[in-house]
MDTraj code that builds the backbone (N, CA, C; nanometers):
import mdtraj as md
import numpy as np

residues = "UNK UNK UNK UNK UNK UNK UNK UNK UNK UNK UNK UNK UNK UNK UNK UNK UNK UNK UNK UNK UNK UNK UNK UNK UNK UNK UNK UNK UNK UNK UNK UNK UNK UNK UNK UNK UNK UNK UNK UNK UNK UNK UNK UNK UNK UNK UNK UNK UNK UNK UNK".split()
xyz = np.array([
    [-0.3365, -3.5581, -2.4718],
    [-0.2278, -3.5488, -2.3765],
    [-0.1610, -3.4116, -2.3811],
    [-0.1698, -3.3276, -2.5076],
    [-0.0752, -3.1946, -2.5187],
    [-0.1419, -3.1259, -2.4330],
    [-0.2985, -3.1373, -2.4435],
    [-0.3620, -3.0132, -2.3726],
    [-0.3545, -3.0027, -2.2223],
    [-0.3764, -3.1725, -2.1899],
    [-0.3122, -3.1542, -2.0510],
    [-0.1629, -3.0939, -1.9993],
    [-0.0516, -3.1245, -2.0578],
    [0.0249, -3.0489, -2.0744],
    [0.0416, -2.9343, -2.0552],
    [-0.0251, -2.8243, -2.1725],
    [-0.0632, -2.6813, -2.1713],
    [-0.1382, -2.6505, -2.0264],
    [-0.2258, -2.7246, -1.9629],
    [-0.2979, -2.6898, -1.8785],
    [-0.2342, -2.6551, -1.7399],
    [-0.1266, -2.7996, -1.7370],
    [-0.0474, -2.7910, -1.5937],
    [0.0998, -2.6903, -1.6195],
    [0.1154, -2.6170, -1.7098],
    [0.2231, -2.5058, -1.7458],
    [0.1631, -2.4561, -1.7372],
    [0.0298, -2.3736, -1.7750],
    [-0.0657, -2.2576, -1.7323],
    [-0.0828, -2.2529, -1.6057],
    [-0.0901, -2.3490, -1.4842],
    [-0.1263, -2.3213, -1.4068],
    [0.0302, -2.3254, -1.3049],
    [0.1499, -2.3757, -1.3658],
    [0.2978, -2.3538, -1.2967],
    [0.2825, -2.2032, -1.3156],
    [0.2902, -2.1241, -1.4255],
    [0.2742, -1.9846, -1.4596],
    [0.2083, -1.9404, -1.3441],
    [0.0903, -1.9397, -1.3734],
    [0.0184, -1.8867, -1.2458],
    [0.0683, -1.8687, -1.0877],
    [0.0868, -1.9809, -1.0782],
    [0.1698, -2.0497, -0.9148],
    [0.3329, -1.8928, -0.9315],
    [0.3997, -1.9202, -1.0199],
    [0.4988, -1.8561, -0.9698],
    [0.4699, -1.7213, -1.0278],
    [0.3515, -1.6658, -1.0633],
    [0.3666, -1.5244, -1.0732],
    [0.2808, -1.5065, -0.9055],
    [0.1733, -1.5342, -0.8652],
    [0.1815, -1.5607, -0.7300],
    [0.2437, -1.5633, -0.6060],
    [0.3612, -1.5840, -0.6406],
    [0.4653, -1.5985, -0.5168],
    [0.5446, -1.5186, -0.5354],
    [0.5949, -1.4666, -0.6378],
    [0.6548, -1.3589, -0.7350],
    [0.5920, -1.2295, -0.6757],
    [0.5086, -1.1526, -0.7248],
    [0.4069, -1.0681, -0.6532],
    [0.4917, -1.0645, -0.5155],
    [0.4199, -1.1277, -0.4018],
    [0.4345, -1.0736, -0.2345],
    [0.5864, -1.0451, -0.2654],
    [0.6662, -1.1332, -0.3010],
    [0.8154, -1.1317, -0.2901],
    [0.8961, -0.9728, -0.3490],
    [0.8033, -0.9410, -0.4814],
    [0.8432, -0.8164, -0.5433],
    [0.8241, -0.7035, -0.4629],
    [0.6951, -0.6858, -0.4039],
    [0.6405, -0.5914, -0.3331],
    [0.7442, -0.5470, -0.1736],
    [0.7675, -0.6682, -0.1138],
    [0.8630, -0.7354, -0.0640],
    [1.0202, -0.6223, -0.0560],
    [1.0830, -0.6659, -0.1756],
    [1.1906, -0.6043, -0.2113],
    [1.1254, -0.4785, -0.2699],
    [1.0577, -0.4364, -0.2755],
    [1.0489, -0.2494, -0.3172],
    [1.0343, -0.2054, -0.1851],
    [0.9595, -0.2918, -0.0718],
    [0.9599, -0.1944, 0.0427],
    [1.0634, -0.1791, 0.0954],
    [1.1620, -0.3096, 0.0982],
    [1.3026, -0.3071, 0.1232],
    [1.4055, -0.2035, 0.1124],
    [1.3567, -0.2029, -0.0592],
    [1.4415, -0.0433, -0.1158],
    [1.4457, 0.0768, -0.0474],
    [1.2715, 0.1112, -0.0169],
    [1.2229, 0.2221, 0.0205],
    [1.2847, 0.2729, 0.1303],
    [1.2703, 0.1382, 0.2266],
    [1.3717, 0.1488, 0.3823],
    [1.4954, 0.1871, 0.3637],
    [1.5457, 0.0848, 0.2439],
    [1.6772, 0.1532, 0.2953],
    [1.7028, 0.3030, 0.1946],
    [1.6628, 0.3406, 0.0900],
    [1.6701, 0.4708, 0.0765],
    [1.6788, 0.5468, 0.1900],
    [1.5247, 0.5435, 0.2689],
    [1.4844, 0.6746, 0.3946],
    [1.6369, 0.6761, 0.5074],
    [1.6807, 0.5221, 0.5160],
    [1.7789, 0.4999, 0.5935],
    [1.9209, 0.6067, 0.5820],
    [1.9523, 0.6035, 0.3727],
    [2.0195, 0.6532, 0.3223],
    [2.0362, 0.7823, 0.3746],
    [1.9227, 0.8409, 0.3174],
    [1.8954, 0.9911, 0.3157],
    [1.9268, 1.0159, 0.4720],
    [1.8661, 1.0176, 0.5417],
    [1.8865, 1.0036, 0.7403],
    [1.9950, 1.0375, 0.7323],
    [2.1138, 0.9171, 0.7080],
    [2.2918, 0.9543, 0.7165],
    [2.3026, 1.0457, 0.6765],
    [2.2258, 1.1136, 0.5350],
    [2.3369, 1.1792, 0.4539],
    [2.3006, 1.3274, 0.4948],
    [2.1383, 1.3257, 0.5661],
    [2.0873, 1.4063, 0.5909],
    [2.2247, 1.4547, 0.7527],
    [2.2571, 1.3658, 0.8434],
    [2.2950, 1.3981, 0.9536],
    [2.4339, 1.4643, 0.9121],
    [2.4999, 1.3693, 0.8198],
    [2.6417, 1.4353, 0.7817],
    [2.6458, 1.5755, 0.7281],
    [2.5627, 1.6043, 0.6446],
    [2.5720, 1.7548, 0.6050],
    [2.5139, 1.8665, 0.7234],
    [2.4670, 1.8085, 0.7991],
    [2.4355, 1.9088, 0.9603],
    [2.5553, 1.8980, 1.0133],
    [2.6211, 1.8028, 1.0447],
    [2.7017, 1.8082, 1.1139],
    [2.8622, 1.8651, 1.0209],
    [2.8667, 1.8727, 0.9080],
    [2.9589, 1.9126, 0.8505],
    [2.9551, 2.1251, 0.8464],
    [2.8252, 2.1283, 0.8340],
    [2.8121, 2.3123, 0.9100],
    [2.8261, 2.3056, 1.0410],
    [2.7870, 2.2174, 1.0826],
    [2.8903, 2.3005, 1.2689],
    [3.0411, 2.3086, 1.3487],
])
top = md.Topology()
chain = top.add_chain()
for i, resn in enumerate(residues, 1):
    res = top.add_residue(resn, chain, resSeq=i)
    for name in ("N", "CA", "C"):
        top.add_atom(name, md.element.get_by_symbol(name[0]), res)
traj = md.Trajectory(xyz[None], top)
């Protein structure tokens, strides 16, 4: 009975590193966006602060 046990937690593991993954990848592209977003503003404010 333990090993069955061990078997169906090895394979919960599995399952949520799985879904984990897309979701991570997910939120880094998120980041990325909104960095470029960042930079854009900060990029426009310092143009517009020399004219």
């Amino acid at each position: 009975m333990r090993n069955c046990e061990n078997i169906l937690h090895i394979a919960d593991v599995e399952n949520k590193l799985e879904e984990r993954d897309p979701k991570l990848i997910e939120s880094i592209r998120e980041l990325q966006e909104t960095k470029k977003e960042i930079a854009a503003t900060q990029q426009k404010k310092w143009w517009r602060f020399w004219k």
